[in-house]
C-alpha positions in Angstrom: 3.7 -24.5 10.2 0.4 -23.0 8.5 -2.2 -22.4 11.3 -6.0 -22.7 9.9 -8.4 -19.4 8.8 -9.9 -19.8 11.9 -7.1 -19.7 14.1 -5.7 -16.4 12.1 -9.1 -14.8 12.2 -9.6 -15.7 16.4 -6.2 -14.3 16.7 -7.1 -10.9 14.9 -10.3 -10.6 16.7 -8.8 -10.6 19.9 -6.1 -8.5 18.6 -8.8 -5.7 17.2 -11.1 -5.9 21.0 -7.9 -5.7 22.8 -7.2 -2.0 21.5 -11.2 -0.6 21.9 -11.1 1.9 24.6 -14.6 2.9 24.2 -16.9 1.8 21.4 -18.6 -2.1 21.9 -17.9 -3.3 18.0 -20.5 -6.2 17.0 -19.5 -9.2 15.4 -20.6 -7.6 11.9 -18.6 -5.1 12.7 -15.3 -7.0 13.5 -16.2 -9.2 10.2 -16.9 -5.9 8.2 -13.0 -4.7 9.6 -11.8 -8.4 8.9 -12.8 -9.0 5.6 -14.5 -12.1 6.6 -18.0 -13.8 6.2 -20.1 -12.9 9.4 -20.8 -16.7 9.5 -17.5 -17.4 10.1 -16.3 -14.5 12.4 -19.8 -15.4 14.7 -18.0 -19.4 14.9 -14.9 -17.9 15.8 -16.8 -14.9 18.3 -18.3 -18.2 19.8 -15.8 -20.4 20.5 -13.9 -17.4 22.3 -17.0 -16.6 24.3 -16.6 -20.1 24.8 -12.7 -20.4 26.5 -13.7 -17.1 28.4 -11.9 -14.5 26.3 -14.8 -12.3 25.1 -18.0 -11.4 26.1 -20.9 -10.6 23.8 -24.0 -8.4 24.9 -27.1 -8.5 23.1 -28.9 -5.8 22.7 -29.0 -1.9 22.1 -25.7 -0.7 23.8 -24.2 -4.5 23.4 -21.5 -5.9 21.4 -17.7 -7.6 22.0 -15.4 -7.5 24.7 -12.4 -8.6 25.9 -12.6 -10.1 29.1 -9.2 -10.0 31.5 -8.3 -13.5 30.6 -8.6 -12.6 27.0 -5.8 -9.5 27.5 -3.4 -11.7 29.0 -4.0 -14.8 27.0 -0.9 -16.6 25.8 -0.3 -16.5 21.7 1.1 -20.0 22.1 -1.6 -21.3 24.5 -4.2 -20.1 22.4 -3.0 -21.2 19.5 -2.7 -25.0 20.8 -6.2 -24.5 21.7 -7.5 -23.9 18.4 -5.2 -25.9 16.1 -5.5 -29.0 18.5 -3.0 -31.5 19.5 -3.1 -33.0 15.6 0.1 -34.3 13.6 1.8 -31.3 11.3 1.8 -34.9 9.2 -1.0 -37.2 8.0 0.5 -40.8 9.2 -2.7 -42.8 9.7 -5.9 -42.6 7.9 -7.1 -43.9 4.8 -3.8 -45.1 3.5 -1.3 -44.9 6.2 2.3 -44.5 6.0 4.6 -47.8 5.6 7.1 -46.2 7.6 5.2 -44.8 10.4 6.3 -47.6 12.8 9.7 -46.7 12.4 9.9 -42.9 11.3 12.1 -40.4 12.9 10.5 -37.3 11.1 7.0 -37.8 12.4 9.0 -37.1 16.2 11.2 -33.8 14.1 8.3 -32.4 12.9 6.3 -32.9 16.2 9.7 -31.2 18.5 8.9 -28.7 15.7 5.1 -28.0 15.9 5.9 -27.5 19.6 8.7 -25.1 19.1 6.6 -22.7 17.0 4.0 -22.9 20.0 6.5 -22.3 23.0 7.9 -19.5 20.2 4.4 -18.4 20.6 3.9 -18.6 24.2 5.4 -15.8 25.7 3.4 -12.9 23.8 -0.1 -11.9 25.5 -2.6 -10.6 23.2 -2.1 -6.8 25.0 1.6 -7.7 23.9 0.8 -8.3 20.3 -1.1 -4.8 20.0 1.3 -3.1 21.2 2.8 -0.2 18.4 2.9 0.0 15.5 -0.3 -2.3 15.3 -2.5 -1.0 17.9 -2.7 1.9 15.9 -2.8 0.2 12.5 -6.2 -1.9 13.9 -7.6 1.5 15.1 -7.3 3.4 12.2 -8.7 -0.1 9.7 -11.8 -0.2 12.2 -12.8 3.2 11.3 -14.4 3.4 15.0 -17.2 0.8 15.0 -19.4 2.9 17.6 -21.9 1.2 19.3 -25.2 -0.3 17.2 -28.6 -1.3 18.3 -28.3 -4.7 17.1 -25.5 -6.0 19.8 -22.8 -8.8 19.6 
């Protein structure tokens, strides 16, 4: 299974706020760390402001958290939240499948799709920052301090 950019770059944001101990980094700054267009670091910074996992502060002292429900979020869960309930296979659409009345892979791969999520769903995100890549995300961050500017 391949999960989406933005599923991969939600994942290491939450992965970078969960080890700040002290300095608020802005979403510039978490692109900046990334590698990423702001643009799409501010989608992702959204939609996990959205599910309750970070908070963002406007403002001279502001920037991203991690909120309590983002430190014990599941890998797995959170993965199935952004990559959706979708087929790992196209079977309808434009020019569906002759066989999808009768196919026993489209049920394989989805037994599949699920395994790689319940693989998933054990690890927290305070789990997956745990050594040697807490300290790996600290020292690519180069300590973001807080900016005027906020989240």
């Amino acid at each position: 299974m391949r999960l989406t950019r933005f599923t991969d770059l939600a994942l290491r944001v939450l992965m970078r706020l969960a080890v700040e101990e002290t300095d608020l980094p802005t979403t510039r700054d978490v692109a900046a760390t990334m590698e990423v267009p702001y643009t799409h670091a501010a989608k992702v910074v959204a939609r996990l402001q959205h599910l309750g996992l970070v908070e963002a502060r406007r403002g001279r002292g502001g920037g991203l958290t991690l909120t309590p429900a983002g430190r014990s979020a599941s890998a797995g869960g959170l993965v199935r939240e952004l990559e959706g309930a979708g087929d790992v296979v196209e079977c309808e659409g434009s020019a569906p499948c002759p066989l999808r009345g009768a196919c026993i892979l489209r049920g394989a791969l989805r037994r599949a799709q699920e395994a790689f999520f319940a693989s998933l769903d054990p690890l927290t995100v305070n789990e997956l920052v745990a050594a040697p890549t807490g300290p790996v995300l600290l020292g690519i961050s180069g300590g973001s301090g807080s900016r005027p500017g906020g989240a």
